[in-house]
N, C-alpha and C positions, 0 to 999 in steps of 0.2 A: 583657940583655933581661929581665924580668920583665912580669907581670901583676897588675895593681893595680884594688882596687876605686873605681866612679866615684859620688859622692851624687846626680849629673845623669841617669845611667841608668841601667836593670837591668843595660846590657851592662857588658864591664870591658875598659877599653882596652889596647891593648899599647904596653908603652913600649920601648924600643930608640935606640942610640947608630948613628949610622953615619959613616964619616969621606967627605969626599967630597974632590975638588979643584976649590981655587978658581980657576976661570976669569974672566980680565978681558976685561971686554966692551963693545969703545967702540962705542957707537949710531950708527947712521949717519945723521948730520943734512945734508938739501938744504938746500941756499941758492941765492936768488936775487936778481935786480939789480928794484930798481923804485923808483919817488919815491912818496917821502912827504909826500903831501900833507896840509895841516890848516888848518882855519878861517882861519888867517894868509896862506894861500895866495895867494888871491885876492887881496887885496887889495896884497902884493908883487909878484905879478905886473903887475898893474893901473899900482905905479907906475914898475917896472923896465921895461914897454914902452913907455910913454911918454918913455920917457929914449933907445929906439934909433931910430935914423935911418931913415926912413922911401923905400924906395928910387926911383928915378928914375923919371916917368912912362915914357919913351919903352922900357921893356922888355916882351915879349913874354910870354904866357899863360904860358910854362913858366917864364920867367925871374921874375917874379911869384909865382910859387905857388915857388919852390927860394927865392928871396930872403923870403919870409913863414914858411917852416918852418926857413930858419935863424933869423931872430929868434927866432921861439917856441922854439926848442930852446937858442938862446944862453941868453936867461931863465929857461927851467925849471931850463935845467942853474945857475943861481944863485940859483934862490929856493927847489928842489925838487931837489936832486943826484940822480942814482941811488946808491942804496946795498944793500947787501950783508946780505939777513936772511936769517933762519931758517925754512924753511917748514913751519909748523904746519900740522895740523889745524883745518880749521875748525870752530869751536865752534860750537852750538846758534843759531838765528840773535833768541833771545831774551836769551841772555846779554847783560850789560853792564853798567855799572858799577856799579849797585844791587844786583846778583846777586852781582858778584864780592864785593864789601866783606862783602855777609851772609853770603857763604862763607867768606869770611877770617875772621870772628866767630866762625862755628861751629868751625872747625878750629882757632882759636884755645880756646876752651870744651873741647874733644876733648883736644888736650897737656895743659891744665889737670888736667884727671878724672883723664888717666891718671897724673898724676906726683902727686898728693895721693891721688886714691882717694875722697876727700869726699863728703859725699853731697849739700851744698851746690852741688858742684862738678857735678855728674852734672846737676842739678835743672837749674843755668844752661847746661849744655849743651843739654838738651831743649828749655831754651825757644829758644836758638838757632838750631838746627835748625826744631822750627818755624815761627819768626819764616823762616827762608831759605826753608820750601818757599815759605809763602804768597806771598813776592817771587817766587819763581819761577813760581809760577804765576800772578802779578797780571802778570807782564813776559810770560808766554806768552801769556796772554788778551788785552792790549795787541799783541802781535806778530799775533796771524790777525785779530784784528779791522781793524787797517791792511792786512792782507793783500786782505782780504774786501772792504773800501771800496775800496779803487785796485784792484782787479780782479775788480768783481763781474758786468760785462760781458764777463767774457772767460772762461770756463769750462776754456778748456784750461790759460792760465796759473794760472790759480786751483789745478786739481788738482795741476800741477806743483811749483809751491810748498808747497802743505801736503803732498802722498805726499813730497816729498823733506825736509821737516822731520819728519816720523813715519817716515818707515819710510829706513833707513841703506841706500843703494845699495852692492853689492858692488865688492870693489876691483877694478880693471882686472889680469890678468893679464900684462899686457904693462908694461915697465917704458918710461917716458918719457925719448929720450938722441935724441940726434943723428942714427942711425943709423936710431933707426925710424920717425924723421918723413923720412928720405928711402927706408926703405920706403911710407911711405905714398905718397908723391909718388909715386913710381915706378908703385906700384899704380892711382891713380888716374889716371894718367897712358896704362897698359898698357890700362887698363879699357875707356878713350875708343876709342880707336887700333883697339883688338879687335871694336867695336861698328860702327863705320864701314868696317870689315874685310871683315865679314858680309853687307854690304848687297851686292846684286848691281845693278849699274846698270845702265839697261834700253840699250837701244841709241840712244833720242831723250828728249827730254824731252818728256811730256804737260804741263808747268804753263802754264796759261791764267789771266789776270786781267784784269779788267776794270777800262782803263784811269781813273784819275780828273780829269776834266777842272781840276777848282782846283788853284791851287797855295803852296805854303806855302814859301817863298824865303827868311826873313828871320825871326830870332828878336825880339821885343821885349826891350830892357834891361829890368832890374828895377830897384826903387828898394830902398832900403834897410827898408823897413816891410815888403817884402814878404820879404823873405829873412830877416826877426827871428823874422817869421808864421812861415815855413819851419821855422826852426830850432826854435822852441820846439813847432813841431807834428810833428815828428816824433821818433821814439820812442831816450833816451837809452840808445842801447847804443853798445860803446865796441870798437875793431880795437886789435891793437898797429901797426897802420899812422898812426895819429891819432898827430898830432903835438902835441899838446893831448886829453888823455882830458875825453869829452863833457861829462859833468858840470861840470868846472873852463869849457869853453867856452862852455856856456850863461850860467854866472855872468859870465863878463870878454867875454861879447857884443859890449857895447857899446865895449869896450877897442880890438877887433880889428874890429872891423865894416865900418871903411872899408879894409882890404884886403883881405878876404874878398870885399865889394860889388865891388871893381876886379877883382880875379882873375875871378868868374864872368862881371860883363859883356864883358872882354876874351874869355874864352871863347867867349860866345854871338857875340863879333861877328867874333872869326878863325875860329869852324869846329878849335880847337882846342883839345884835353880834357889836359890837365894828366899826365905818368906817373905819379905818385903816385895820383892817383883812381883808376889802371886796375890797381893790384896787390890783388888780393886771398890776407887767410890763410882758410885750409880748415883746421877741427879737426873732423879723426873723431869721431865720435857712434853710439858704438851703439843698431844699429835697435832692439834688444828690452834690457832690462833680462836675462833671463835667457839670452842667446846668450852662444855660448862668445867671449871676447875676445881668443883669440889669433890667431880666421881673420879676416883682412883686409876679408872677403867680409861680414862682419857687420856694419862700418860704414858710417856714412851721411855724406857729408861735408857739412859745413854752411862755407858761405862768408860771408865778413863782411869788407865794402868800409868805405873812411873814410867817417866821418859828413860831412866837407866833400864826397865825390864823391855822398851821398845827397841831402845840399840841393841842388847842382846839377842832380842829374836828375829832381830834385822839381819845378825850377823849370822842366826843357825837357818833363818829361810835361804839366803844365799846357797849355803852349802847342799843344803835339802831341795832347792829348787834345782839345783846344777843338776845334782842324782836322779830326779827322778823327770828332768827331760832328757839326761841324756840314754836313759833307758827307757823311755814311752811307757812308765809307768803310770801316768794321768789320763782320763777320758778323754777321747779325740771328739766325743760331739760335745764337750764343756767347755764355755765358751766364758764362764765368771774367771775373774781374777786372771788373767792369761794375758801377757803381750800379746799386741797385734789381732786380739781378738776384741768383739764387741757386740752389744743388743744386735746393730746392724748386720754383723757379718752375719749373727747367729740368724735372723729374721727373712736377709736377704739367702738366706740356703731353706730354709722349710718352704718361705715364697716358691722357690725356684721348683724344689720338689712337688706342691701344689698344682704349681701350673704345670706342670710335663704331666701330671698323672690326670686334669681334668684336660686339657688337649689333647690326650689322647685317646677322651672320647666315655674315661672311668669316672666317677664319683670320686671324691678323697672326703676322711671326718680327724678334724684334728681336734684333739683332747690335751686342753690345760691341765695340767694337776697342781693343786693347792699344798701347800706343808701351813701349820701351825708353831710359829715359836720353833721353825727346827734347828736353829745353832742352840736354842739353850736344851735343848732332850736329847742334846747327842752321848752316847753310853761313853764314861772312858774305858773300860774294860773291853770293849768294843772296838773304839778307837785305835788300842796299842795293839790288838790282834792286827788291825789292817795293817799298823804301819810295818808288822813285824813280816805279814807276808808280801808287804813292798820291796822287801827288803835292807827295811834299818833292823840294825843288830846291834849288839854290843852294847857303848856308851851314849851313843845316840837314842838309842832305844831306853836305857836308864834316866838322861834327860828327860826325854818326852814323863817318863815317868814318875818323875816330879816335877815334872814342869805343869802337869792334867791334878795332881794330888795334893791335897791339904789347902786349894784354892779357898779366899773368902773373899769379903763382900759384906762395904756398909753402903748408906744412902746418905746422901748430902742435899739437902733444902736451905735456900738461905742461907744463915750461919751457924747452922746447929748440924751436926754430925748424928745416925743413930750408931749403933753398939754391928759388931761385923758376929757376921752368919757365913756360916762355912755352903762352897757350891761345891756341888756334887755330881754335877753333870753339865753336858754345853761346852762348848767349845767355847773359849774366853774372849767375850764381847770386847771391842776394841780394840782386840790384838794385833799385830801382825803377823803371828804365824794361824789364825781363826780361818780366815777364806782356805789356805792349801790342807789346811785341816779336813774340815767340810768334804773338800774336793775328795778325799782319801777316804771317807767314812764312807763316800756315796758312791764309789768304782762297780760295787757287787749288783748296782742296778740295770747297767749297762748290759749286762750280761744277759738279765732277765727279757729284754729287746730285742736283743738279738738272738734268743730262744724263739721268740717268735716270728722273727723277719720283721719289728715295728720301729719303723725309722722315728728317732727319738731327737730329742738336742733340752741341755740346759743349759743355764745360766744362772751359778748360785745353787738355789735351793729352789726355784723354780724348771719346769721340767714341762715338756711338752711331744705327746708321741700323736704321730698319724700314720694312717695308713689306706693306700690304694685301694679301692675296692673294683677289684679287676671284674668285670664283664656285667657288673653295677647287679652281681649278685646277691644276696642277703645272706649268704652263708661265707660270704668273705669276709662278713664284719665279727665271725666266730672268733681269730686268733688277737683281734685287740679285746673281746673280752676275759679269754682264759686271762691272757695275759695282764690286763688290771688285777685279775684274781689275786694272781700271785705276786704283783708289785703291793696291794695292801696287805697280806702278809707278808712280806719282808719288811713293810717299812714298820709295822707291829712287832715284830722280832727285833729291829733294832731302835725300837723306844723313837721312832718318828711318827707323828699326827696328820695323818690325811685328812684332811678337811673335805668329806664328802660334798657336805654343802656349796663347799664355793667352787665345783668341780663346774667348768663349761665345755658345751661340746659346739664345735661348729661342722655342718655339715658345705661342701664344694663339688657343684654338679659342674657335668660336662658343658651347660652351655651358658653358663654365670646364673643358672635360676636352680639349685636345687632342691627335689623333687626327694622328700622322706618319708615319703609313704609305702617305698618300695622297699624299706627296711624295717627290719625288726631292733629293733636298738635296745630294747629290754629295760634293764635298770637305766643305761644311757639317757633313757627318753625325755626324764623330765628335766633335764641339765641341757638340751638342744639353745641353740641362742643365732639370732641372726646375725649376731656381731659381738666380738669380745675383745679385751685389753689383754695387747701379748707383748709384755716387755713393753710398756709404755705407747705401743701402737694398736691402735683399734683397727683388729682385721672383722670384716666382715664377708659372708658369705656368696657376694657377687663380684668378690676383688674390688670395688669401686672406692674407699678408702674415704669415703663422703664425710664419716662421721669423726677420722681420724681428722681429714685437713677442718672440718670445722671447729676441730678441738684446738687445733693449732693457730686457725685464727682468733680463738677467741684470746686464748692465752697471749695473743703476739699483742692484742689489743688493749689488756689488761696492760701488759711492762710498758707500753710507747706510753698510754697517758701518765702513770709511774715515773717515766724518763722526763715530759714533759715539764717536771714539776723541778725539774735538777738541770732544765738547758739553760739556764740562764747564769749556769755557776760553775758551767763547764766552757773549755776551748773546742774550736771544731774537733780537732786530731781527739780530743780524750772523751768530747762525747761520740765521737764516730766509730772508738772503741767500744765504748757502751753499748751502741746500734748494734754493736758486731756481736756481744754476748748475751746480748736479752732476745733482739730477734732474730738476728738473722742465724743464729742457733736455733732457733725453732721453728725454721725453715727447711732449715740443712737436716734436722734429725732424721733419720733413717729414710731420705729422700730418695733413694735406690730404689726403696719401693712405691715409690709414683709412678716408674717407667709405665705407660699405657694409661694410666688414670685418663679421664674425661677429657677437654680444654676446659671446662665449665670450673671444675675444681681447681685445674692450674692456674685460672683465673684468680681466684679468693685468694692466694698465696701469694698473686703477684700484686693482688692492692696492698695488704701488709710490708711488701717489700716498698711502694710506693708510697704506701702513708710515712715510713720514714725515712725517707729519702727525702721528703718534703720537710718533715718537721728537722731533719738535717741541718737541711740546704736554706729554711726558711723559706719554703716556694708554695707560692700561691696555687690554691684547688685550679684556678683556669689557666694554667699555664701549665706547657705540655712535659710529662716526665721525661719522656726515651732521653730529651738529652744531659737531665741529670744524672739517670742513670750512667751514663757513658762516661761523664766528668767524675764521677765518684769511680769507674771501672766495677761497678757491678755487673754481673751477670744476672740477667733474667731469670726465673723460678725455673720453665725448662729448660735451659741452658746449665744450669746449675745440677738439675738432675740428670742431663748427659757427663757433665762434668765428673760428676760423683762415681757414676757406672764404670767411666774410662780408668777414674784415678786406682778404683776397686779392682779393673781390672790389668791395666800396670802393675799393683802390687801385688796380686794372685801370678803374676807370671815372672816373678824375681824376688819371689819370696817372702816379701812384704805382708803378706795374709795369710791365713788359715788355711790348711792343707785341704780342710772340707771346699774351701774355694775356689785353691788350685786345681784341685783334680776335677773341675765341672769344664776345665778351659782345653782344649784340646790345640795345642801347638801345630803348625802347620810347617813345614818341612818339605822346601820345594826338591827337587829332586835334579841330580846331576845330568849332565851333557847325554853320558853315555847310557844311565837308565831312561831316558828320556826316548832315545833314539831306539831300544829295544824294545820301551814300550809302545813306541809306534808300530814295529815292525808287530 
């Protein structure tokens, strides 16, 4: 050991010998089976199914859809083998081959310098380098700009995309293998069972529905134009249950079309749903980015059905949606899954009933109601009663019949698959015919509401009733509790979980402060809350919405410094897109209900609109906004919630909205020459 002086620093480093042992150390490399596919793909595919025999009309739905996925599979497995690779890390999702080459330049420059030392050599390395960031950053700037165009109406994907290409999600704690995809099974499987456990069944059943006189017997066949529509209109994600991954199947369409076309019409016309459609895989998802990932209880399973069983159920909600709007078979206060409807319309109609009942001098107490898991505890035995007194009959009704029966279900982690478990109830997670499902299972509650005069509205599976208390009596607040009574047994009679616990209640006095001491609220009392989350908006009990818009500032403040980190890789136009779906989406969310708020709070709304306008525009904290705003053509935070009120009510009066929205607007209708002149007289 000795101590030697250094010309680099004042200090002086210490130099020292140590002997170590050398340890061999083999890497532990996964591998997995998949095809590889490439630009040749298709079009071998294309000529190798035309070369197989095309099998026998006289075969049935199942036999059909097993004789079309062995062909496909015979072909892939010869034009696309499964093979045997190495699973890497996924790189940067702007990498590619102009990045690699200039890194290969560079690193090539880098051995150079070091093995001569040159200083010619150092020079052409610098330029190297370089030359590779500016690809790297012209291939990033290209990467969110594409991101930004194909997802600038969609704000959640949008964020998704760009935080998981900035910011590296932690590794899962749990290691991916056989064993713990049939924990998971097992888990989600115990979940169910536990949940339908709980429910205590009343001794009768209260469900009542009102039967529907039409009837909907017979599916229409489709044609081939219509299932092309189908397919390129829905969204290319891809199950390991696809027997053809989507992509490849959109391109050789036209390849496979006429037995894709026979399999679905022989379906719609036997009343019989193919097994393959009805397995779906479930891969855990954790709820929260920072939850610990080794309890079970943290994830969220997401299910993902074949892209052939989604065209198919694309094409019977079509026919099923036609039927039962144009006989008002659906709840008129449900506001999930429904054109032209939304949180807002729904939010901006309980608002509106709030305030006419406490401006008139009453109390109002609006009551959230919670469900547990309720698309998966929905009964199908249950289910097919509703549809039947909807009035599906016949073959339709035999569909639904197998389309709810012999359903299964494995779990997929990493690369390991576990063993499928039969589901037995729930409405089918992912599906596309799951929301109008729901919708039909929950009609007989509506009913129970309006037993008691309790102005109600959902959205989903979430459900929210208030009611008036006319002359700020306490024996007014008697008919919302019989009536809880009997909405928890119904929903115990049809195997739904009310979640007592997370039941809130808000109380709304007459003069924005109210006073609950002049009721008896009973079991009510200990669920009271001065503010609660309704549909993603925090209402609270003096209309003031203080703690809604500081939710919203915070959140607008979290995505700007987020964007901050991606303005230098974007164009103005595509990051002014971005601006448009990180914040000023969360500005605009259910801004109808600002109308009257503070100026205090419309304030905090309008520096968020201002902080990115600056970080936009690049404009300095002491230079004044108004006239960027004006140059960009924004409108101001109140401006914007006049704007919203007018556009809401434009389309409430040409049909554009909700029939609950139309009928709050009263038409004015001036009156002619000669009524005029009689009515003066």
């Amino acid at each position: 050991m000795e101590i030697c002086d250094a010309v680099f620093s004042d200090h002086c480093p210490v130099v020292f010998d140590i002997l170590l042992s050398l340890r061999h150390f083999t890497p532990l490399i996964s591998t997995r089976l998949c095809r590889v596919l490439n630009p040749s793909t298709t079009e071998k595919f294309s000529i190798a199914f035309k070369k197989v025999l095309r099998s026998p009309l006289g075969f049935g739905t199942e036999e059909m859809t097993v004789n079309f996925y062995d062909k496909c599979k015979t072909v892939l497995d010869e034009v696309a083998p499964f093979k045997t690779i190495n699973s890497k890390p996924r790189p940067d999702p702007w990498i590619n081959k102009a990045t690699r080459s200039a890194r290969r330049e560079c690193r090539k420059a880098e051995r150079k310098w070091k093995k001569d030392g040159l200083q010619v050599s150092f020079l052409m390395l610098r330029d190297s380098l370089y030359r590779y960031q500016d690809i790297v950053k012209a291939e990033k700037s290209r990467f969110f700009s594409n991101v930004i165009e194909n997802s600038s109406n969609n704000s959640r994907v949008l964020f998704s995309i760009i935080d998981s290409a900035l910011n590296i999600s932690p590794a899962s704690c749990i290691n991916s293998s056989s064993d713990t995809c049939e924990r998971f099974l097992q888990f989600f499987i115990n979940k169910i069972k536990q949940l339908r456990s709980m429910i205590a069944l009343p001794s009768h059943d209260t469900s009542k529905i009102v039967t529907c006189s039409a009837v909907f017997d017979q599916f229409e066949p489709v044609c081939l134009d219509q299932v092309e529509e189908v397919c390129n209109g829905t969204k290319t994600s891809s199950c390991q249950n696809d027997i053809i991954p989507t992509h490849l199947l959109k391109k050789i369409f036209n390849i496979v079309s006429s037995d894709i076309l026979a399999i679905f019409n022989s379906s719609l016309s036997s009343g019989v749903v193919p097994a393959c459609f009805k397995h779906a895989v479930v891969q855990p998802v954790l709820k929260k980015p920072n939850l610990d990932s080794s309890v079970l209880t943290n994830f969220r399973p997401i299910s993902k059905l074949p892209f052939l069983s989604k065209i198919l159920e694309k094409i019977v909600l079509v026919q099923l949606q036609s039927f039962v709007n144009g006989h008002n078979v659906l709840e008129r206060f449900q506001s999930g899954f429904k054109t032209l409807h939304s949180t807002e319309t729904a939010l901006l109609k309980v608002l509106n009933d709030l305030l006419l009942a406490t401006d008139s001098g009453d109390s109002a107490v609006l009551l959230l109601l919670d469900l547990t898991a309720a698309f998966d505890t929905v009964d199908h035995s249950i289910l097919i009663t509703r549809l039947e007194h909807c009035g599906v009959k016949g073959t339709p009704l035999k569909w639904f019949r197998s389309y709810l029966s012999d359903r299964t279900f494995s779990v997929s982690f990493g690369d390991f698959i576990s063993s499928s478990a039969p589901l037995t109830c729930g409405v089918p997670q992912g599906s596309i015919l799951g929301p109008i499902l729901f919708s039909i299972y929950m009609l007989p509650l509506g009913l129970i509401f309006r037993k008691y005069n309790i102005c109600f509205h959902s959205y989903a599976d979430d459900t929210q009733i208030y009611l008036q208390l006319k002359g700020n009596s306490p024996a007014s607040l008697e008919p919302l509790l019989q009536c809880l009574g009997e909405v928890k047994s119904w929903m115990a009679s049809n195997f739904l979980n009310f979640n007592e616990n997370k039941t809130e209640v808000i109380i709304f006095g007459p003069s924005g402060n109210p006073n609950t001491s002049n009721f008896n609220l009973h079991s009510l009392e200990p669920f009271v809350k001065s503010h609660a989350k309704n549909l993603g908006v925090i209402f609270d009990s003096n209309f003031t919405f203080e703690k809604q818009i500081s939710s919203a500032v915070q959140r607008s403040f979290f995505k700007l410094r987020l964007l901050s980190k991606v303005r230098s890789f974007l164009s103005f136009k595509n990051f002014e897109q971005a601006i448009h779906a990180f914040i000023i989406s969360q500005l605009d969310y259910c801004n109808s209900l600002y109308a009257g708020v503070s100026q205090t709070c419309l304030a905090r709304l309008q520096l968020v609109q201002n902080a990115a306008a600056r970080l936009l525009t690049r404009t300095k904290r002491c230079e004044h906004i108004s006239p960027v705003l004006a140059s960009l053509h924004w409108l101001p935070v109140r401006f914007r919630i006049n704007f919203k009120i007018l556009l809401l009510t434009y389309k409430a009066l040409n049909g554009q909205a909700p029939g609950y929205l139309s009928d709050l607007l009263q038409t004015y209708t001036p009156l002619d020459l000669l009524d005029q002149v009689i009515f003066c007289c």
